[in-house]
Structures are given as C-alpha cells and as structure tokens.
C-alpha positions, 0 to 999 in steps of 0.5 A: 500500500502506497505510503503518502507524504505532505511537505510544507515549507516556505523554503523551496529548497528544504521542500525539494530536498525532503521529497527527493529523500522521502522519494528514494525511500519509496513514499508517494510526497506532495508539496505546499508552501504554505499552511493554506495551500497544505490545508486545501490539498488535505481537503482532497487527498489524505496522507499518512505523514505531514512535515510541516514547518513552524514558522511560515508567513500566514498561518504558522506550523502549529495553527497547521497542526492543530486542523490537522488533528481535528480533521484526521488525529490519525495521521502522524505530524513532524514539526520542524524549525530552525528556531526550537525552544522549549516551550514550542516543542511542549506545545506541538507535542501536547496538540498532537504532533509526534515529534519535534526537529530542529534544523538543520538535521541528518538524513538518518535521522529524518529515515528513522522518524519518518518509520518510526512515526508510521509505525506508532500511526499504524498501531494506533489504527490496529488498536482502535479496528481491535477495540472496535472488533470486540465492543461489536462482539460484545455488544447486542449484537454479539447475543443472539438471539429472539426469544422474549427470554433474552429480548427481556434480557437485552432490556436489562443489560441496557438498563444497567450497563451505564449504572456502577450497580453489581450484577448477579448473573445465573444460570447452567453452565454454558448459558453464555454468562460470561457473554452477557458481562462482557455485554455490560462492560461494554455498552457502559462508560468502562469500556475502554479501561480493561475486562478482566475476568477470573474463574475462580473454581479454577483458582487454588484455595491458597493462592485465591487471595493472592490472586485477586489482591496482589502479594508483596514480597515475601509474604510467602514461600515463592513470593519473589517480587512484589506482584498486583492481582486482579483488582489492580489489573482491572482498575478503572474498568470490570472484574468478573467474578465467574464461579463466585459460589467456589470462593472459601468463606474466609475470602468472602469476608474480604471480598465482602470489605472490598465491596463495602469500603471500596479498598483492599490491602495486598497480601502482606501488605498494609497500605490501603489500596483503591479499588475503582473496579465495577464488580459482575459475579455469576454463578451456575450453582444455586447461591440461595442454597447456599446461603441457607446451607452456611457455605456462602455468606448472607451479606456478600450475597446481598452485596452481589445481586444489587441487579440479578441476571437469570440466564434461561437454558437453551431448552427454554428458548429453543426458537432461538436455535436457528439463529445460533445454528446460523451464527456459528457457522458463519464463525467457522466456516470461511468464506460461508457458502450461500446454500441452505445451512441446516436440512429441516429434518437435522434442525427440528431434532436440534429443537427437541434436545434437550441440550444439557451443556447449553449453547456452548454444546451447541457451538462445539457440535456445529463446528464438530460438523464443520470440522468432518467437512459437512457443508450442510448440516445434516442428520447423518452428521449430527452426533448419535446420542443426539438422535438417540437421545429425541428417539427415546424421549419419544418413545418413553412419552408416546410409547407405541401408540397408534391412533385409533380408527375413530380418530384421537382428541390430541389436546386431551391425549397431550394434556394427559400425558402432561399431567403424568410427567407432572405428577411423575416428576413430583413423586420422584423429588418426593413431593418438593416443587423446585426439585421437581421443575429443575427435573424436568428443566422448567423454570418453577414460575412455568411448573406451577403454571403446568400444575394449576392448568390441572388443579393440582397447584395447593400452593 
C-alpha cells in the first residue's frame, strides 16, 4: 500500500530536498508552501505523514497542526524549525504532533522518524479496528438471539450497563454468562479501561487471595517480587467474578470489605489500596442454597445481586436455535457458502434436545460438523446420542401408540400425558416443587403454571 507524504515549507529548497529523500525511500510526497495551500490539498487527498514547518508567513506550523488533528488525529505530524525552544516543542507535542526537529538535521535521522512515526500511526489504527472488533462482539449484537427470554434480557443489560450497580448473573453452565458481562462492560462508560475476568473454581484455595489482591514480597514461600492481582489489573474498568459460589468463606469476608469500603490491602501488605473496579459475579450453582446451607455468606450475597441476571437454558428458548445454528457457522466456516445451512429434518431434532451443556454444546457440535467437512448440516452428521437421545424421549412419552380408527382428541391425549410427567416428576423429588421443575428443566414460575392448568397447584 502506497505510503503518502505532505511537505510544507516556505523554503523551496528544504521542500525539494525532503521529497527527493522521502522519494528514494519509496513514499508517494506532495508539496505546499504554505499552511493554506497544505490545508486545501488535505481537503482532497489524505496522507499518512505531514512535515510541516513552524514558522511560515500566514498561518504558522502549529495553527497547521492543530486542523490537522481535528480533521484526521490519525495521521502522524513532524514539526520542524530552525528556531526550537522549549516551550514550542511542549506545545506541538501536547496538540498532537509526534515529534519535534530542529534544523538543520541528518538524513538518518529524518529515515528513522519518518518509520518510526508510521509505525506508532499504524498501531494506533490496529488498536482502535481491535477495540472496535470486540465492543461489536460484545455488544447486542454479539447475543443472539429472539426469544422474549433474552429480548427481556437485552432490556436489562441496557438498563444497567451505564449504572456502577453489581450484577448477579445465573444460570447452567454454558448459558453464555460470561457473554452477557462482557455485554455490560461494554455498552457502559468502562469500556475502554480493561475486562478482566477470573474463574475462580479454577483458582487454588491458597493462592485465591493472592490472586485477586496482589502479594508483596515475601509474604510467602515463592513470593519473589512484589506482584498486583486482579483488582489492580482491572482498575478503572470490570472484574468478573465467574464461579463466585467456589470462593472459601474466609475470602468472602474480604471480598465482602472490598465491596463495602471500596479498598483492599495486598497480601502482606498494609497500605490501603483503591479499588475503582465495577464488580459482575455469576454463578451456575444455586447461591440461595447456599446461603441457607452456611457455605456462602448472607451479606456478600446481598452485596452481589444489587441487579440479578437469570440466564434461561437453551431448552427454554429453543426458537432461538436457528439463529445460533446460523451464527456459528458463519464463525467457522470461511468464506460461508450461500446454500441452505441446516436440512429441516437435522434442525427440528436440534429443537427437541434437550441440550444439557447449553449453547456452548451447541457451538462445539456445529463446528464438530464443520470440522468432518459437512457443508450442510445434516442428520447423518449430527452426533448419535443426539438422535438417540429425541428417539427415546419419544418413545418413553408416546410409547407405541397408534391412533385409533375413530380418530384421537390430541389436546386431551397431550394434556394427559402432561399431567403424568407432572405428577411423575413430583413423586420422584418426593413431593418438593423446585426439585421437581429443575427435573424436568422448567423454570418453577412455568411448573406451577403446568400444575394449576390441572388443579393440582395447593400452593
């Protein structure tokens, strides 16, 4: 890609000099003598590099720079001049200028700025296209799917992005918790400071403390060097907390002060530090539970779920299939063909799993099949336990019933069926209504809906 440079310079033959330098070194170089025919050129023509004087009748080198960096601040400006002082180089760099020369110079030196200037400008620009990249991947647009479960979800992610409140996010593992709190960092005014995001089933017990506040030397066997843990890594921007339910209680009360004085002490450490962090916690486990059971503490818990997040597993939303279907192919198949993704017959057994690992079953089957070079997915490829698993559901449900010769009420079979799945489920969690709606992966709220269209909610 062409490289194109602007001289401008009252001097003919400091112009003429840099462009047959620049020239042999490959650049495409553009003349103006002064600020003003500079100005009408960039309004026609964009470049990668401008050497500009300071002093030039008209309009000076630094009036210069500052249009310049409010109509393109990605491209790299060199001031130069023969009458430096201080107070002018400060200037020039604090309104954007990437380096300040005085003549006369070297041509080395001149080869070595005009790199280096181009290489920081193209930096800039691959940092601003990656954050770009991962705040659409993690914006709205980065959830899919249409289903009034996750439009309601949508709803409270744009209700509670732009707010410091904690957030509690729930649901079974592969539900696409982490998702939604990159979601909420993302879409709110932390999202240029960092996400930083820790499981901490993942984390030793004895080294979880060190882990998330830091250890100064010396404070334990292996501690060399003072080292900040992840609250100083995440400062100014989002900790999420993944598996909160697995921290030990003795850290819970010292995630528990951090949450109330917003300040932590690093391990072996005294001095108080800051923690300017927005804190998003999510669980698989039932925290509740684990409340009332004395493994997880009341007021940490309270402390978290300021805002809860219920994720619905993907069994509960199986309208939403065909979109994930889409996406994930689209992911991992490059370039996508224009053809028919999915046969119909592969896709309605897709919607009747029951998809015990969630949507990230889900991703790792579709790329399963396009990984074995399937480029439709089809029933053939999809994985036995799944086809096996719809047959039996089937069969165990329906069992080997032929409709009568006098015709069948569907609704009356259906709701029959219903209702002794209903009361089978109850029997055996014996008689416990949230065990029995978890058994049957329902929502409670859409248990007791079931039980009191037959008359058997006492509740």
């Amino acid at each position: 890609m062409d490289i194109r440079v602007l001289v401008v310079d009252d001097e003919l033959s400091m112009r003429q000099f840099l462009a047959i330098l620049l020239e042999r070194e490959g650049y495409l170089v553009d003349q103006a003598e002064s600020a003003e025919a500079a100005l009408a050129l960039l309004a026609s023509q964009n470049y990668d590099l401008v050497f500009s004087d300071v002093k030039m009748p008209g309009l000076d080198g630094i009036a210069l720079l500052e249009e310049i960096k409010k109509d393109s601040p990605d491209t790299a400006v060199l001031m130069m001049t023969a009458f430096s002082t201080a107070e002018q180089a400060v200037e020039a760099m604090k309104l954007g200028a990437y380096d300040y020369i005085a003549k006369p110079f070297k041509v080395e030196e001149i080869k070595v700025l005009v790199r280096n200037a181009l290489e920081k400008r193209d930096l800039k620009r691959e940092n601003k296209r990656l954050r770009q990249e991962v705040q659409e991947r993690y914006s709205f647009s980065g959830l899919i799917g249409k289903s009034k479960a996750m439009r309601d979800i949508y709803s409270l992610i744009e209700k509670v992005a732009p707010s410091m409140a904690n957030v509690l996010i729930l649901g079974e593992s592969g539900t696409g918790k982490e998702l939604v709190a990159r979601a909420i960092h993302y879409n709110s005014q932390r999202k240029d400071k960092p996400f930083v995001a820790v499981n901490c089933g993942a984390i030793p017990e004895s080294l979880m403390e060190s882990e998330l506040f830091g250890h100064k030397r010396g404070a334990f066997t292996g501690a060399i060097n003072d080292r900040p843990g992840l609250f100083e890594q995440a400062e100014g921007g989002t900790l999420f907390l993944d598996e909160i339910g697995e921290v030990p209680l003795q850290l819970q009360s010292k995630l528990l002060r951090v949450l109330q004085e917003r300040e932590f002490r690093r391990v072996g450490g005294t001095d108080a530090r800051r923690a300017d962090v927005r804190i998003v916690a999510a669980s698989n486990r039932n925290l509740e539970e684990q409340v009332k059971e004395g493994t997880f503490r009341e007021d940490l818990f309270y402390r978290l779920n300021v805002v809860q997040v219920q994720m619905p597993p993907l069994r509960e939303r199986s309208e939403d299939i065909p979109a994930l279907v889409e996406h994930f192919y689209k992911k991992f198949v490059s370039p996508p063909h224009d053809g028919q993704i999915i046969t119909a017959s592969a896709l309605k057994l897709l919607m009747s799993y029951r998809f015990p690992g969630n949507v990230r079953e889900l991703e790792n089957l579709v790329e399963r099949c396009v990984v074995l070079g399937s480029r439709e997915i089809t029933e053939d490829v999809l994985p036995f336990q799944i086809k096996r698993d719809c047959t039996e559901i089937v069969r165990e449900i329906c069992g080997a019933h032929e409709i009568p010769a006098d015709g069948l009420d569907i609704e009356a079979y259906l709701n029959a069926i219903e209702k002794r799945i209903l009361l089978q489920a109850l029997e055996m969690n014996g008689g416990v209504k949230k065990k029995a709606a978890e058994f049957l992966r329902l929502t409670f709220r859409s248990f007791r809906y079931r039980l009191a269209k037959f008359g058997m909610d006492d509740e």
